[in-house]
Backbone as CSV, one residue per row, in Angstrom:
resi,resn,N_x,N_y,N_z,CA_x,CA_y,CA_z,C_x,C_y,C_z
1,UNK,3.082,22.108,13.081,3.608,20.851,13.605,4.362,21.111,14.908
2,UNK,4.131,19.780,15.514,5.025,20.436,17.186,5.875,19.183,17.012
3,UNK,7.298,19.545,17.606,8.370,18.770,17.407,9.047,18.365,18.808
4,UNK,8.772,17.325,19.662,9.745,17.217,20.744,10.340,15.946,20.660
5,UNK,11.617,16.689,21.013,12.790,16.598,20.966,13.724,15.229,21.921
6,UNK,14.495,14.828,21.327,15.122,13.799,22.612,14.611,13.423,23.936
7,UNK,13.551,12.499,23.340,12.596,11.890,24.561,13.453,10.874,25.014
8,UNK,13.587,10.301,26.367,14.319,9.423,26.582,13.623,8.069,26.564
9,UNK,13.595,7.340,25.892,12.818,5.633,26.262,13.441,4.246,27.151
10,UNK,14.952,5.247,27.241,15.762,3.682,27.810,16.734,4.594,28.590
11,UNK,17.498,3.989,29.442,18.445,4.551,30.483,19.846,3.686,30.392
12,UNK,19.947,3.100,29.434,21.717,2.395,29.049,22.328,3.196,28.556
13,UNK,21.818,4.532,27.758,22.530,4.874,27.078,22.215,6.541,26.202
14,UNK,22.938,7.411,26.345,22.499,8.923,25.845,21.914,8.732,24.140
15,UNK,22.319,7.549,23.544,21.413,6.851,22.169,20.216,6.627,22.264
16,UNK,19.278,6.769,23.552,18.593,5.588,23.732,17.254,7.032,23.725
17,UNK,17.083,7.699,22.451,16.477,8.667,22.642,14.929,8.801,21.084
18,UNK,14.474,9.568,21.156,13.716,9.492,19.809,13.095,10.770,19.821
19,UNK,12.854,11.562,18.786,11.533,13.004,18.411,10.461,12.479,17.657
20,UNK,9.798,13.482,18.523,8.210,12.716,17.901,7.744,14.505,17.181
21,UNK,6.972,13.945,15.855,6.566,15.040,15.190,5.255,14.979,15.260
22,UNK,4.456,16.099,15.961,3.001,15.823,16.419,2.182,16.865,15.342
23,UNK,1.336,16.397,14.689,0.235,17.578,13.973,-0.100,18.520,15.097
24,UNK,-0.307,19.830,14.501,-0.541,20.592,15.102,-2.044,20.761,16.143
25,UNK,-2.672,19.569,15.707,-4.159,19.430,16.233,-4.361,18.145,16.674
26,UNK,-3.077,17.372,16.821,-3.450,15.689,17.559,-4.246,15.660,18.462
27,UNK,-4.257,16.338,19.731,-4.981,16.596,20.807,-6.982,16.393,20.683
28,UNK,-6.877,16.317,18.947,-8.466,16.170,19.032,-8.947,15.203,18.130
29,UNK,-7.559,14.270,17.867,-7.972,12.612,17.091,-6.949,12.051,17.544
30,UNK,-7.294,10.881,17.148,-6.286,9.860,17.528,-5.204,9.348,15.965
31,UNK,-4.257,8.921,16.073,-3.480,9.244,14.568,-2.384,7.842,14.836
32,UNK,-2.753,7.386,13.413,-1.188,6.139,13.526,0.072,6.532,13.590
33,UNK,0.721,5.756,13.793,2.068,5.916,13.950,2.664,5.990,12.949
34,UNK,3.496,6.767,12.661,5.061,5.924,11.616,6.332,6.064,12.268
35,UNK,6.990,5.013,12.275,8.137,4.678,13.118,8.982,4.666,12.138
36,UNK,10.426,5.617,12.105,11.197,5.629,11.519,12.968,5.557,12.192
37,UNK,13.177,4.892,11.036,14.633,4.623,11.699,15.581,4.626,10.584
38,UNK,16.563,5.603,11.376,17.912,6.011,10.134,18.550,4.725,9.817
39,UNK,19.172,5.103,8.680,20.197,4.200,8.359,21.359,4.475,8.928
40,UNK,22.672,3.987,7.723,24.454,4.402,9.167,25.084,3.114,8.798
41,UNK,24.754,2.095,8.345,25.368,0.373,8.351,25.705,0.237,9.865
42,UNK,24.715,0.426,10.521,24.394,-0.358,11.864,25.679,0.890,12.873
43,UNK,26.679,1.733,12.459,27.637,1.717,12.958,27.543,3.623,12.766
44,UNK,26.306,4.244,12.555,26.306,6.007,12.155,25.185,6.419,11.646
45,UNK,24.906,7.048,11.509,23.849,7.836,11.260,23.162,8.597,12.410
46,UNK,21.900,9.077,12.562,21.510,9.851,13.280,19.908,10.149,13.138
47,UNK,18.966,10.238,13.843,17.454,10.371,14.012,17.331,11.686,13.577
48,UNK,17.668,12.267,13.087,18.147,13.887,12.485,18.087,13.783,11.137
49,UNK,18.650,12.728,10.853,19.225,13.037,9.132,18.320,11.965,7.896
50,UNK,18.312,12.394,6.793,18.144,11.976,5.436,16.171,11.685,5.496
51,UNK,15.819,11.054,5.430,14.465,11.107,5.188,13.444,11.377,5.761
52,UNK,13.765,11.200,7.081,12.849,11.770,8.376,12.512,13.175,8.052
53,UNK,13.254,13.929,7.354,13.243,15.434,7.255,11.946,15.500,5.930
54,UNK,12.056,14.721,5.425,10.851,14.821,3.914,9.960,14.477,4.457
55,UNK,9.446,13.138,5.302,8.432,13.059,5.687,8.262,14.010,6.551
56,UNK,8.207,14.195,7.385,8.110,15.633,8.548,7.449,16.812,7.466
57,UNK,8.031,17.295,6.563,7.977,18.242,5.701,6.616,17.919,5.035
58,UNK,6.560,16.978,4.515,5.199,16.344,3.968,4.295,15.669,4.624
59,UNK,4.425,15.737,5.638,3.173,15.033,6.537,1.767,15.752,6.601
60,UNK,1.037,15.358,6.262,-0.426,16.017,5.957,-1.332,16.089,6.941
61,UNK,-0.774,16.137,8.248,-0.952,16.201,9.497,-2.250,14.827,10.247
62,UNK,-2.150,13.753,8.960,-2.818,12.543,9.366,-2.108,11.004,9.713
63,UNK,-0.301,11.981,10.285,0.293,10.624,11.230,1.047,11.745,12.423
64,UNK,1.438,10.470,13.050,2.348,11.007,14.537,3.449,10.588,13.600
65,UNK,4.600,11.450,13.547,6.150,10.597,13.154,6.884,10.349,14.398
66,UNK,7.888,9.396,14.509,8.448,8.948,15.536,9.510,8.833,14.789
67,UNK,11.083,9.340,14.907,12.277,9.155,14.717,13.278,8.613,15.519
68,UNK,13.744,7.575,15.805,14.744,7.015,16.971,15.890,6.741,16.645
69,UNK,17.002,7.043,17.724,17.912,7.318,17.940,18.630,5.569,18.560
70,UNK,19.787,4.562,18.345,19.721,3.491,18.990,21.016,3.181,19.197
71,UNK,21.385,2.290,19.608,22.712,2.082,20.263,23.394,1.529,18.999
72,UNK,24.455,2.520,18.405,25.284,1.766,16.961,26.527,0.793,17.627
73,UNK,26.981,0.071,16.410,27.244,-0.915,16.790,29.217,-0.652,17.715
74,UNK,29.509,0.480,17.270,30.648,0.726,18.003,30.266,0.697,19.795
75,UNK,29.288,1.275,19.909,29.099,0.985,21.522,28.574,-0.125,22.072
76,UNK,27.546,-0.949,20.856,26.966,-1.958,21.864,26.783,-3.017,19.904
77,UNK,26.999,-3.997,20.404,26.543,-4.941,19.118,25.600,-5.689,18.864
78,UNK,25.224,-6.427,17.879,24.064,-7.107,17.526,24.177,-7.901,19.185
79,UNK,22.745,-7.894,19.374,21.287,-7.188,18.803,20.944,-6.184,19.485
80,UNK,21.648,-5.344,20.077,21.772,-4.076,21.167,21.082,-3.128,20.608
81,UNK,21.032,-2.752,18.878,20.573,-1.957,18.208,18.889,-2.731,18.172
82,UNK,18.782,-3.440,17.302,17.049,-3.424,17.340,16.570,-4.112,18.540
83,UNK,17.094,-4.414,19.840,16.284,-4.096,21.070,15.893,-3.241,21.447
84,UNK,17.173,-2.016,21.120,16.596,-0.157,21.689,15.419,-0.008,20.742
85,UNK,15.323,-0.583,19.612,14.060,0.130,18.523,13.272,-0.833,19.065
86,UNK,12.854,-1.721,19.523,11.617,-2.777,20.466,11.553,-1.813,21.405
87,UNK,12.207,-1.478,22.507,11.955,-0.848,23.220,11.181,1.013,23.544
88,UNK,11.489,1.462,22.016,10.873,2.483,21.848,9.814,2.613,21.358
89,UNK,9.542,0.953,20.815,7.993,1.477,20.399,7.555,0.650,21.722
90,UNK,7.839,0.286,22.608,7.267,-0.224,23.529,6.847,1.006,24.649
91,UNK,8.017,2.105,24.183,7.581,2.938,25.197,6.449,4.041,24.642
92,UNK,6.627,4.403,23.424,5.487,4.583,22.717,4.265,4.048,23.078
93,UNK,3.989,2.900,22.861,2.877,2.107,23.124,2.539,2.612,24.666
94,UNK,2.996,2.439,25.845,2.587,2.860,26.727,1.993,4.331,27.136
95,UNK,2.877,5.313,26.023,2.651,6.656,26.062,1.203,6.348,24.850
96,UNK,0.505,6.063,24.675,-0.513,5.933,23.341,-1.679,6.731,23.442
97,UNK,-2.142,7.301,25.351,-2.728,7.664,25.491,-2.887,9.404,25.403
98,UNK,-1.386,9.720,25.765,-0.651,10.989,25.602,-0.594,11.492,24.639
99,UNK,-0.173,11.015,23.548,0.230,11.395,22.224,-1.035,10.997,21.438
100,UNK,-1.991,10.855,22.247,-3.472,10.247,20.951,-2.434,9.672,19.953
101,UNK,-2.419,8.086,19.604,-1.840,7.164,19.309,-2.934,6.295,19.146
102,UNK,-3.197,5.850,17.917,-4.801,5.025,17.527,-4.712,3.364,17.262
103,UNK,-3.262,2.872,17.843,-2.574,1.180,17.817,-2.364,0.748,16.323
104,UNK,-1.648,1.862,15.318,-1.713,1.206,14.273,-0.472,2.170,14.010
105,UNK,0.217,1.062,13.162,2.143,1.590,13.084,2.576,0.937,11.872
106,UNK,3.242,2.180,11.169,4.230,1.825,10.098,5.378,2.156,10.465
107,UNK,6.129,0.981,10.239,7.435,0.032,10.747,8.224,1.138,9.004
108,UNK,9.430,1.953,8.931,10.156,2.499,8.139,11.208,2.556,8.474
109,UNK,12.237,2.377,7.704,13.467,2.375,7.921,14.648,2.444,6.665
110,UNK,15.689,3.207,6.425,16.573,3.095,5.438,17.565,2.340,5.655
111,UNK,17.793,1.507,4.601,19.427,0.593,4.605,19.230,-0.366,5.854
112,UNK,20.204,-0.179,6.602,20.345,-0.761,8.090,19.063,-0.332,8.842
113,UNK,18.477,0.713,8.736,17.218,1.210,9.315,16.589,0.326,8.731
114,UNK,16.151,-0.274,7.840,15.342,-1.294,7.581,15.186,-2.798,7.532
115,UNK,16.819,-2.639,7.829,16.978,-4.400,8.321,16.108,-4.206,9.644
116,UNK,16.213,-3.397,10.154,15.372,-3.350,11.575,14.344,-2.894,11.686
117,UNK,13.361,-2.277,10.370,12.081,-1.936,10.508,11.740,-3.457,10.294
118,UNK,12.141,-3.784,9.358,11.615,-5.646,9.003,11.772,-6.466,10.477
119,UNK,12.716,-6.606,11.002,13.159,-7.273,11.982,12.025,-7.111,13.077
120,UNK,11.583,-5.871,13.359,10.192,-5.317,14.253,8.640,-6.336,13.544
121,UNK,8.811,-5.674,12.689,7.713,-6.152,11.855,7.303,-7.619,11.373
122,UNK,8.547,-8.409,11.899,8.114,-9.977,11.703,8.230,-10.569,13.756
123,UNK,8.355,-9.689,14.375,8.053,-9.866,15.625,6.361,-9.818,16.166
124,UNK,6.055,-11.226,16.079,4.658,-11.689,16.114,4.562,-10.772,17.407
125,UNK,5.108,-11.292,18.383,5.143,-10.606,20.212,4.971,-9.233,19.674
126,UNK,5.651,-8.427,19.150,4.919,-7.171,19.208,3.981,-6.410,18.205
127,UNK,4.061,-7.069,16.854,2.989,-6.557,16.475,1.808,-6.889,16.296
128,UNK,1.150,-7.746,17.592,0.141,-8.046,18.136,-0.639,-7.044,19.034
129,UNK,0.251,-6.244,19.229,-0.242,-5.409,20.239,-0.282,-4.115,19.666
130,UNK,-0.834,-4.632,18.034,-1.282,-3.094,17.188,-2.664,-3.569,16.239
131,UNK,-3.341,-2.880,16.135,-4.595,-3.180,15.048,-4.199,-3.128,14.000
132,UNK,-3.004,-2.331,13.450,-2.877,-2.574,12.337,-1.682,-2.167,11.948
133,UNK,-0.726,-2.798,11.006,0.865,-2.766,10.502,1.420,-3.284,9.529
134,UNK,1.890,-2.145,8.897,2.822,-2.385,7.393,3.896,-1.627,7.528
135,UNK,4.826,-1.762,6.196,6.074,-1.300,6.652,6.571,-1.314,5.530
136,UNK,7.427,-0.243,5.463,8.428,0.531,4.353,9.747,0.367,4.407
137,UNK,10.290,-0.490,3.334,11.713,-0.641,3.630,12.855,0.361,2.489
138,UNK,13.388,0.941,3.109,14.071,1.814,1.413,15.577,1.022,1.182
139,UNK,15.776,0.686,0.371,17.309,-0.212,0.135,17.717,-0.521,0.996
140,UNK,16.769,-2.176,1.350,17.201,-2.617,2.940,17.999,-3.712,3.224
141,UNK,19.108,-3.747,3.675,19.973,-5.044,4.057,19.369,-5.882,4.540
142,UNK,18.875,-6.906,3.564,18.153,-8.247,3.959,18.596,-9.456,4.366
143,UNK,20.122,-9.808,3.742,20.845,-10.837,3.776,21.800,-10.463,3.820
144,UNK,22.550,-10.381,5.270,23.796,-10.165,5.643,25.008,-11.097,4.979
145,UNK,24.294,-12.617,5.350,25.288,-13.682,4.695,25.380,-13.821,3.353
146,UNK,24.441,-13.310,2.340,24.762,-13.174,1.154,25.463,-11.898,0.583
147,UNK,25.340,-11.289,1.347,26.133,-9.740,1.558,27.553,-9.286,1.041
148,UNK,27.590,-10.466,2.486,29.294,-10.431,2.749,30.026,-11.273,1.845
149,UNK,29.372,-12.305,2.062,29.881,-13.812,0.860,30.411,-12.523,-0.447
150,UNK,29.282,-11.663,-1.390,29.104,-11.097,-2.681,30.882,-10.013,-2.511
151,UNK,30.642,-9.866,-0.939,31.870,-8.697,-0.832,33.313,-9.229,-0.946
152,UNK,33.312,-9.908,-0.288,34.841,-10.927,-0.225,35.020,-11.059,-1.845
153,UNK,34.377,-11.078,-2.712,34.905,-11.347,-4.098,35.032,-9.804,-4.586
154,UNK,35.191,-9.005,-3.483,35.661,-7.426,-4.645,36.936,-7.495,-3.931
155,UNK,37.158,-6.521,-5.421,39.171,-6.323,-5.209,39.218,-5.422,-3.724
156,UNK,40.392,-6.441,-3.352,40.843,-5.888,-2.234,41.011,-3.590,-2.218
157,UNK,41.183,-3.082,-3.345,41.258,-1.483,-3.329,39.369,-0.597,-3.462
158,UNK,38.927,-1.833,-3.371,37.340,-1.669,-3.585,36.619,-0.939,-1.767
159,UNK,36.717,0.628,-2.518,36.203,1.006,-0.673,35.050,0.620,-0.275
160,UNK,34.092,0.469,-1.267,32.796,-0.350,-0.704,33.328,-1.949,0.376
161,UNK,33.839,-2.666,0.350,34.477,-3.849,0.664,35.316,-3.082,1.849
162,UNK,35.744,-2.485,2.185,36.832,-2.136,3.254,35.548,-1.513,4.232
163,UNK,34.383,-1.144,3.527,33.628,-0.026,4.294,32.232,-1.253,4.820
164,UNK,32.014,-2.069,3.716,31.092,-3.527,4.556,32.014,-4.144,5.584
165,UNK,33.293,-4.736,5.071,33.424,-5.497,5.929,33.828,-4.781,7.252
166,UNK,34.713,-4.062,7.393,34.400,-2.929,8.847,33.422,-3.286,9.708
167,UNK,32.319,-2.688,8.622,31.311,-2.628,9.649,30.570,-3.872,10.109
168,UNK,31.186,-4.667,9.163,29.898,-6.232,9.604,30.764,-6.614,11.171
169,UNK,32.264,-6.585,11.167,33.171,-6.625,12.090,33.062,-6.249,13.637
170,UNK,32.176,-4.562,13.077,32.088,-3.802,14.308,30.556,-4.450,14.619
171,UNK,29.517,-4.740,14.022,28.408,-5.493,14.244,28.376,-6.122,15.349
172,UNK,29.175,-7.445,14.817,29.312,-8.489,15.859,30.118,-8.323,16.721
173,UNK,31.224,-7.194,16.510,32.372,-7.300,17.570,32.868,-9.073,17.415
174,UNK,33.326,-8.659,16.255,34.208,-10.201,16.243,35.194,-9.757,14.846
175,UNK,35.911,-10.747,14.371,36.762,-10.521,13.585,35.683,-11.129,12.061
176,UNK,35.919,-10.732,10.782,35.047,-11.258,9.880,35.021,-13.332,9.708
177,UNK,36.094,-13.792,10.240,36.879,-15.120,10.154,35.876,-15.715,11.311
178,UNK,35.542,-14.939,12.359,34.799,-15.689,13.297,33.006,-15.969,13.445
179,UNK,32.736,-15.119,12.836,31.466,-14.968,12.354,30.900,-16.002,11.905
180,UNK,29.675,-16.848,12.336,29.298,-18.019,11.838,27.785,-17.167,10.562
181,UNK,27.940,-18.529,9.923,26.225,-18.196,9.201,25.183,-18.480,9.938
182,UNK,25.472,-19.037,10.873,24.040,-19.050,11.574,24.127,-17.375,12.096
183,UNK,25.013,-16.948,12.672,25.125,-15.373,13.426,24.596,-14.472,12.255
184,UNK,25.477,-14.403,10.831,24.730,-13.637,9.953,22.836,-13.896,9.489
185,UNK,22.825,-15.137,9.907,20.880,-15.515,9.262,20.320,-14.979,10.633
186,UNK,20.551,-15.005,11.496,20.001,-14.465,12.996,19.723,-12.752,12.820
187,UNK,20.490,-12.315,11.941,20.375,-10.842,12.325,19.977,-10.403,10.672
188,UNK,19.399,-11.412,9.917,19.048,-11.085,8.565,17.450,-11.209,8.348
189,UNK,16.769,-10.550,8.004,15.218,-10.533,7.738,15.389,-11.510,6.943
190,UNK,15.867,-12.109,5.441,15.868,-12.650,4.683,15.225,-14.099,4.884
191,UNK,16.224,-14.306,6.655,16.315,-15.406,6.866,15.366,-15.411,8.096
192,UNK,14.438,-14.775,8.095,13.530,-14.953,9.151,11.669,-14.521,8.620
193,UNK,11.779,-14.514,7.140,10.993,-13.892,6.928,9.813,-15.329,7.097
194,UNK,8.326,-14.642,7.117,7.544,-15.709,7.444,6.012,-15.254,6.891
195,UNK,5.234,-15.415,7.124,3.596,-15.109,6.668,3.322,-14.254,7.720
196,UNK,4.053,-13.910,8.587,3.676,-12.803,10.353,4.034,-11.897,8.967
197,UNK,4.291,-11.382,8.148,4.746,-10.372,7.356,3.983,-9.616,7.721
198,UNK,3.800,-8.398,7.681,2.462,-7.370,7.798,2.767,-6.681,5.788
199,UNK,1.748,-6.191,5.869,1.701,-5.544,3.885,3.006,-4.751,3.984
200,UNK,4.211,-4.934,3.275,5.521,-4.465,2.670,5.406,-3.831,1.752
201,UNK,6.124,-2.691,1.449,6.389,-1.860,0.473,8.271,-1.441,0.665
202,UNK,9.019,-2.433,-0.151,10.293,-2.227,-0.607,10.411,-1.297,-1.928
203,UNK,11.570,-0.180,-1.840,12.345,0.537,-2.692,13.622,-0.094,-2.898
204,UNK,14.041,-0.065,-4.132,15.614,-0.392,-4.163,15.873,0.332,-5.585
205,UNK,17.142,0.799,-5.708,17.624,1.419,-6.415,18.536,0.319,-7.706
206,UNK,18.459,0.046,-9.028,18.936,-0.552,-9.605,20.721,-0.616,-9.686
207,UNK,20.881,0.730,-9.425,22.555,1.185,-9.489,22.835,1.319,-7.647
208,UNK,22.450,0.705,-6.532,22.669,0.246,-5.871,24.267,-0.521,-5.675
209,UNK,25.439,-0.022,-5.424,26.734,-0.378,-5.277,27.146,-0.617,-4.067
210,UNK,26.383,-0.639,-2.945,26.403,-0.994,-1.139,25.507,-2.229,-1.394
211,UNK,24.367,-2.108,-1.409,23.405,-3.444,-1.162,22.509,-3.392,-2.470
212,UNK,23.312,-4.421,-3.126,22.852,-5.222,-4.696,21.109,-5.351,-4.016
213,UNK,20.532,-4.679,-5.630,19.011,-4.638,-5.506,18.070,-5.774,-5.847
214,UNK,19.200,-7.000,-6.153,18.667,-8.463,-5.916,18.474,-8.846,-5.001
215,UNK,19.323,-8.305,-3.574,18.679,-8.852,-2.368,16.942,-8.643,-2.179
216,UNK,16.340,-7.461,-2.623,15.211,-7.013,-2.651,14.720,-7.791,-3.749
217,UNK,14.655,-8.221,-4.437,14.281,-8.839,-5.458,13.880,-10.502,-5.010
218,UNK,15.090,-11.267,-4.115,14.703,-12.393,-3.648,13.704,-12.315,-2.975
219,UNK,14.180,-11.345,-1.882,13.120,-11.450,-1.232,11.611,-11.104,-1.273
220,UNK,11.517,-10.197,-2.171,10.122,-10.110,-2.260,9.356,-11.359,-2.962
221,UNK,10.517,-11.843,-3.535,9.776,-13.434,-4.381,9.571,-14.389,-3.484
222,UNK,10.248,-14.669,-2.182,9.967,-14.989,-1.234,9.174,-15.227,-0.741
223,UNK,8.874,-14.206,-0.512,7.731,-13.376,0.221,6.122,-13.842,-0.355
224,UNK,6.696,-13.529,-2.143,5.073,-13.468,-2.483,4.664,-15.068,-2.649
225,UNK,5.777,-16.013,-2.912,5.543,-17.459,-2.397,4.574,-17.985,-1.361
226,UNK,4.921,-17.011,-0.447,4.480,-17.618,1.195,2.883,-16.767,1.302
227,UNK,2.427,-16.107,0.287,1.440,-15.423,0.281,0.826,-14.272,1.152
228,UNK,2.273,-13.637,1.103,2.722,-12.273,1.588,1.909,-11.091,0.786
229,UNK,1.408,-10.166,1.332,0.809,-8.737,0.821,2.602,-8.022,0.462
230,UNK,2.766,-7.755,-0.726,4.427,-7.202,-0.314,4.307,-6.549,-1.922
231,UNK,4.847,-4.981,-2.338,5.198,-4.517,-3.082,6.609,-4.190,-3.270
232,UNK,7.147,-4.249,-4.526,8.593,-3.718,-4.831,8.908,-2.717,-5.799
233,UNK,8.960,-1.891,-5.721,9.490,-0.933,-6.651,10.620,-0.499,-6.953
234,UNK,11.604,-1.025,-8.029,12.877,-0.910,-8.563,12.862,0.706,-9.028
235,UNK,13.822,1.579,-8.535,14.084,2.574,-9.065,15.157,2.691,-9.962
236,UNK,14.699,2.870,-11.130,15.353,2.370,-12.216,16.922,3.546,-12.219
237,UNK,18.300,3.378,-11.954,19.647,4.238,-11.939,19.724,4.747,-10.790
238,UNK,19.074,4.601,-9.843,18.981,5.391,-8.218,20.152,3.657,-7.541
239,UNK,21.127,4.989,-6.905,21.955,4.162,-6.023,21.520,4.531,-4.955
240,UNK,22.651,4.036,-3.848,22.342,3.523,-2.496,22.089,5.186,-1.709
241,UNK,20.428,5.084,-1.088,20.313,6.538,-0.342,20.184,7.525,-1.258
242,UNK,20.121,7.366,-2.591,19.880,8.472,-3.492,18.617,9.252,-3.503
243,UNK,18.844,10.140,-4.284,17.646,11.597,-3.755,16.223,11.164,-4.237
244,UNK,16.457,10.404,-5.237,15.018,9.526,-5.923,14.408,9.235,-4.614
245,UNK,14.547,8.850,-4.003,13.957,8.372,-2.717,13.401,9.392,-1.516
246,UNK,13.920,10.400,-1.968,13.554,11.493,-1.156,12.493,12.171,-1.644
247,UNK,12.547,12.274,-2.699,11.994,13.342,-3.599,10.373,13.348,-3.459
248,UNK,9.896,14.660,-3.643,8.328,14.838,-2.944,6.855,14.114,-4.027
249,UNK,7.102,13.376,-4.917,6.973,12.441,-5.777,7.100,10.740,-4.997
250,UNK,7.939,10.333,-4.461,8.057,9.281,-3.850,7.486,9.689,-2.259
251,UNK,7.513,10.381,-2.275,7.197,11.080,-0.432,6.028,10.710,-0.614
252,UNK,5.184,10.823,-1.426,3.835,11.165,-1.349,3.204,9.720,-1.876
253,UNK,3.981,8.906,-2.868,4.088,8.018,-2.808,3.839,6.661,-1.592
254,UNK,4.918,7.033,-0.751,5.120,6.265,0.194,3.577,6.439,1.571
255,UNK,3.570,7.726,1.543,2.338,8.076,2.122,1.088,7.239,1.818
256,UNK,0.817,7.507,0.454,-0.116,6.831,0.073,-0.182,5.154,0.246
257,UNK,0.665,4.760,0.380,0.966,3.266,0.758,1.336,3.253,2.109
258,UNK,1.189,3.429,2.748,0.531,3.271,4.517,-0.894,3.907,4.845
259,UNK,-0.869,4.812,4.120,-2.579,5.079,4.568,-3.763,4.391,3.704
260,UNK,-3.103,3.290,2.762,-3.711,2.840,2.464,-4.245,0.971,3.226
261,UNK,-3.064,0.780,4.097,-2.980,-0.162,4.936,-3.224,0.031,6.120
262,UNK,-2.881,1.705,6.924,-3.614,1.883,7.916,-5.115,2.140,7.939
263,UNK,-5.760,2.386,6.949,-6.874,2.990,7.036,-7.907,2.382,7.897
């Protein structure tokens, strides 16, 4: 596998970076994409860390991986973050010829990484300009406004609650009091979801104590209402980011459910 390193796609910002993991033989096919994006609650993480490393490890040398790096919300706020991830697969897309890139992309993302793989993935404007796209969400913040509403009712010594609301704070760069619901449905898949869906494959963990695994649950009912292609798989005692999700059993898993939509 060839690994390079902090490509730059944007010039606002030393965030504004991504590694691409190339099979060792791309140069003589053309190969879909998978676009991945860390989690962090919009406000940490890193294109380095937690699952990017399993897939990489398990890649059967029949995708390009793409890991990106984006502006968290302490430096720049909604929607500063999933413009830099528009913009990197935009620069991708232009590079398509370089990287033998075959116009077909799975949209992945953990937690906050997947409020914004979804958020990509119901963007008609760009995923028009792929032959083909599905997308992997692993315990993904779908509904901000039902989120927060669920948080305000934990005891004030509850660090989950000191550690959402923070960050919903640093999000918007506003105080939690100023925040409208229209601002939280704007930056929520939940509330934008539509039939542009491309085929979904959600994980959620039942013991989930950050983001209740009913949000995943509505929504996929949602979803399959509107006559959405969309799978859910409850991991039955797996909390938030837990290793269940990593593990080379679900890796292979997850594989198999994009190459079964890219094919």
């Amino acid at each position: 596998m060839k690994v390079l390193k902090d490509i730059c796609y944007g010039n606002s910002s030393e965030f504004q970076k991504l590694d691409l993991y190339l099979p060792d033989d791309y140069l003589n096919k053309k190969l879909p994409l998978i676009f991945f994006i860390h989690g962090g609650g919009f406000s940490g993480g890193d294109k380095t860390q937690g699952t990017i490393n399993n897939l990489a490890q398990a890649n059967n040398q029949n995708f390009v991986i793409a890991s990106v790096n984006y502006r968290l919300s302490g430096e720049a706020p909604f929607p500063a973050g999933i413009n830099d991830c528009q913009q990197a697969v935009e620069f991708l897309l232009s590079k398509a010829k370089e990287y033998h890139l075959d116009y077909k992309i799975a949209f992945m993302g953990a937690s906050s990484g997947a409020n914004y793989a979804l958020m990509l993935a119901l963007n008609k404007s760009l995923t028009k300009k792929f032959k083909k796209v599905c997308v992997v969400a692993l315990y993904p913040v779908l509904d901000l406004l039902s989120l927060i509403n669920l948080t305000k009712k934990l005891d004030d010594d509850n660090e989950n609650k000191t550690y959402l609301i923070q960050n919903t704070q640093t999000y918007f760069n506003k105080n939690l009091s100023e925040i409208g619901d229209d601002e939280f449905k704007k930056a929520s898949p939940f509330h934008h979801l539509s039939t542009n869906l491309p085929s979904t494959l959600i994980q959620h963990g039942t013991a989930d104590d950050i983001v209740p695994f009913v949000q995943s649950k509505l929504f996929f009912e949602k979803a399959l209402k509107m006559g959405v292609d969309i799978r859910l798989d409850l991991i039955d005692g797996a909390g938030h980011s837990d290793r269940a999700f990593k593990s080379p059993q679900n890796i292979s898993k997850i594989f198999t459910f994009i190459r079964s939509k890219l094919k």
